[in-house]
N, C-alpha and C positions, 0 to 999 in steps of 0.2 A: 504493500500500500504506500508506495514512493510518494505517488504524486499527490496524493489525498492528505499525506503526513507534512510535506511541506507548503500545501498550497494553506493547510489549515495554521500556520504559525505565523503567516503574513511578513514576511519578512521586510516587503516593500523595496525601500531605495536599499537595503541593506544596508545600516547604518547601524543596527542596535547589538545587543550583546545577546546570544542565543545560548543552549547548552544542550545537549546529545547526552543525555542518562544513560546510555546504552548503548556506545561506540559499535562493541561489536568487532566485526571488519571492515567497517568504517563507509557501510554503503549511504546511511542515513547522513553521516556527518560530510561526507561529499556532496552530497547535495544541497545540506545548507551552507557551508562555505564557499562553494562555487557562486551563492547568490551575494554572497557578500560582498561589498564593496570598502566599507570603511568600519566595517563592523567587526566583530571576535566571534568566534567558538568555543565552548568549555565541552569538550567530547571526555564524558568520564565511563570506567570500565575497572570493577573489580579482578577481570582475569589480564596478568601482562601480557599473554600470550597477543591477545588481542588488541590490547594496545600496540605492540609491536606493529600488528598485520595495519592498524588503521595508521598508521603513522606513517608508515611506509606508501600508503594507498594515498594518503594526504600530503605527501611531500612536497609539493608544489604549492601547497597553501600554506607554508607550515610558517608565514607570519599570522598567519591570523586564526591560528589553531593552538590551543592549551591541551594538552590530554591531560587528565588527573586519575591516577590506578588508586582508585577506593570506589567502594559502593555508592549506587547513588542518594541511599540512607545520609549519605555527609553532605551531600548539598552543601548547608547553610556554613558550616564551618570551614569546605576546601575552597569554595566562592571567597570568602571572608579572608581566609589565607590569600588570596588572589589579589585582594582588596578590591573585590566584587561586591556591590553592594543591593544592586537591582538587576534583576535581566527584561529581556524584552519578550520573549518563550524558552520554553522545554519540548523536548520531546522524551517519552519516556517508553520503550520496547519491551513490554515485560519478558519474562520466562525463559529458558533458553534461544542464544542466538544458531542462526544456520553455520555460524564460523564454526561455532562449538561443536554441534551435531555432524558438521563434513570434515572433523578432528575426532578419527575413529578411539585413538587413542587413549582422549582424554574420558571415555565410557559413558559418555550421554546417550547413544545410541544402541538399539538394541539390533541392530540391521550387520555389526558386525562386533567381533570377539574385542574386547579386550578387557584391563586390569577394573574392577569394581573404584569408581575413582569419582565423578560426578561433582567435582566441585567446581564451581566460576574463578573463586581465588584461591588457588591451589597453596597459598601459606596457610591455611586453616586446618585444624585437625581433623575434624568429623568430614571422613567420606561413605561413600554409597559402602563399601566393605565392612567400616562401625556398625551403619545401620543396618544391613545386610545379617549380620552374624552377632551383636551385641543386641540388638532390641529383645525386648521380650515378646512371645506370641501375640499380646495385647496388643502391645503399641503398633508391633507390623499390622496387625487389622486396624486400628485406630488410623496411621497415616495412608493405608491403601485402599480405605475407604472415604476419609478425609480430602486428604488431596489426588486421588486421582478417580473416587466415585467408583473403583469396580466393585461388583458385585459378588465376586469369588474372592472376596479378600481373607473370609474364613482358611479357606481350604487353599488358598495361596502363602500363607502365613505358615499356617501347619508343616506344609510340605519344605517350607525353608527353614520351619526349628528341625525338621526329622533328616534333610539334605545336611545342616554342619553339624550334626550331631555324630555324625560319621567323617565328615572333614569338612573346614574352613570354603565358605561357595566365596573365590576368588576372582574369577572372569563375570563379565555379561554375559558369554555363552551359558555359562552354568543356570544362569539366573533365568535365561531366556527359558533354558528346557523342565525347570521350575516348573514358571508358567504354563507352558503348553500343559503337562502334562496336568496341571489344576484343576484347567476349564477341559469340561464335555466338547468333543469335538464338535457336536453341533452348533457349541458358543463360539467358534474359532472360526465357522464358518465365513467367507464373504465380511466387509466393514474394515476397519481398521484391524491394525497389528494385538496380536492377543496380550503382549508383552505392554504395549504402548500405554496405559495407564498404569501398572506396576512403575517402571520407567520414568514416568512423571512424577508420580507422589513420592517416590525416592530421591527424585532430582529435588522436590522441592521441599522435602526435608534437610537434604544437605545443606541446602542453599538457606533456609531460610525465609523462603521467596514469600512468604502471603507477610512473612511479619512487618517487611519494612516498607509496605506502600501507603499505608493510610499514614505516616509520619511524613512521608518522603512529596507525596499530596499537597498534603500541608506547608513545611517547608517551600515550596516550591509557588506556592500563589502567595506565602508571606512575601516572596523575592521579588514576584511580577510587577511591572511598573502597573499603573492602569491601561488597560487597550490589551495589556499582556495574553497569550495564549499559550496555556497547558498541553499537548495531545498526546495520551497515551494508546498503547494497543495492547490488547490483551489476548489471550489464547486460551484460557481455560477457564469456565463457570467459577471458581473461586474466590479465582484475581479480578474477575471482572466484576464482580456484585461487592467486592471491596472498594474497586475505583469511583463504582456506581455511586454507593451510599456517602461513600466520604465527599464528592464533588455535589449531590444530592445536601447531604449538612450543611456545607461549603455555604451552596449557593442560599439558602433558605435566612430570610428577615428573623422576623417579631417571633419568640418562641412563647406569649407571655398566654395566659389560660385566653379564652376567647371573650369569658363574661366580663375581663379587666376593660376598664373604662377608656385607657389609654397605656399606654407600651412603657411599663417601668423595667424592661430586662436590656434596652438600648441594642438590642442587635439588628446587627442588621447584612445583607447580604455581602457575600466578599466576591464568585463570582457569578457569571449567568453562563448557561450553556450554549455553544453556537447553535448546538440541534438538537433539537428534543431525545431522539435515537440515534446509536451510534451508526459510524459507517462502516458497512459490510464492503469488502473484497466484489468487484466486479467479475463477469464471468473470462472476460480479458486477463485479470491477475490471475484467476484461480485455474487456467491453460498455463499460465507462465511460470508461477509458483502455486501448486497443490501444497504446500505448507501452509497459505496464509488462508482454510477453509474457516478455518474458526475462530478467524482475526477479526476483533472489535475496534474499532475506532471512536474512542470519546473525544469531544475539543469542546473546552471552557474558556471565557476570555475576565481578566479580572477586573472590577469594577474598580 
């Protein structure tokens, strides 16, 4: 959602100060500094790897490009180190990048073998392997029903205390045939990958991912000038009714009972949304990239 992502940030003469939550491989962040003229980028990314790859990808703009390697949970404080003190928008990508997922290696993927590993910033200790073979049975149901909604999260759980109880499940191969062997074949039938919501809700255990958006929300339209726009994209039922409600509070006035004669609580909105519903992926994108099927697009602009 390229062009939807930065038509909705308004960038104009490019003049203002923008920020990339979510470098990535730096596809997003080329395209808002290509509009720039007299303006900045703050492109942040908790994995260096990535940093790396958008840096490199950016090289020709690299006066008017900051990378910052921390989560986008720091906003307010790496801005602030910058002597950043307002921006003009954000964009924010949630959940795993495609840099990540076409980096077999780093184990986001269940489409090929390797080391149990799933983390965005790989100086952190908890990986997909911790959670893998430390959790208790509970909590494996708790987060494989939590964050990734399957339904065989019982008998997916089970099958991974009874798998390292005999040795340590080390690879995504292992994890994958788990899976399979969980779900009825008739469940495996046809749809998405059998594995693909196990694989989420572990990714986003690792990571973190649902804890640090409704702060990072916040932050983020504290920063906005007025006229300012937010646009996030989100990819899973979770993260999305997260983005929803916190831009929903956001935006909402008077909270005061309705029989009060007049407004003694003084709130009042901070932003409005550009559209009522978010934007869905056209049938153009979804021939070009089949990843972005269940990409939302929210855009708020701050009052």
């Amino acid at each position: 959602m390229l062009g939807p992502c930065i038509d909705a940030l308004c960038i104009g003469d490019g003049s203002g100060t923008f920020v990339d939550g979510t470098a990535g491989g730096g596809g997003h962040s080329l395209a808002i500094v290509s509009r720039l003229t007299t303006g900045r980028l703050i492109a942040f990314d908790q994995d260096a790897d990535a940093i790396a790859a958008a840096s490199e990808r950016l090289k020709d703009y690299k006066d008017k490009v900051t990378f910052v390697h921390a989560n986008f949970s720091n906003l307010e404080p790496e801005l602030g180190r910058l002597g950043i003190t307002s921006i003009d928008g954000i964009l924010l990508d949630l959940g795993v990048s495609s840099y990540q997922l076409d980096n077999p290696e780093r184990g986001f993927s269940y489409m090929a073998d390797a080391p149990l590993d799933m983390r965005m910033d790989r100086s952190q200790a908890l990986t997909a392997y911790e959670v893998v073979n430390r959790y208790s049975e509970e909590d494996l149901k708790r987060i494989l029903w939590t964050y990734g909604e399957e339904r065989f999260a019982p008998r997916i759980a089970f099958n991974i205390i009874r798998a390292r109880a005999e040795a340590p499940v080390t690879r995504t191969g292992q994890l994958v045939d788990i899976v399979m062997k969980s779900i009825p074949a008739k469940a495996r039938e046809g749809g998405h990958h059998p594995a693909k919501k196990t694989f989420q809700a572990i990714r986003v255990e690792v990571n973190r991912e649902l804890d640090v958006i409704e702060p990072t929300l916040r932050q983020a339209v504290r920063l906005m000038k007025p006229g300012g726009r937010l646009a996030v994209i989100t990819f899973q039922p979770g993260e999305d009714l997260i983005v929803k409600q916190t831009m929903a509070d956001l935006a909402k006035g008077c909270i005061c009972p309705r029989d009060f004669p007049v407004c003694v609580c003084g709130r009042t909105p901070q932003i409005r949304f550009v559209s009522k519903k978010p934007l869905l992926p056209d049938e153009q994108e979804l021939e070009s990239n089949p990843r972005s099927r269940s990409a939302k697009l929210r855009v708020v602009e701050k009052l």
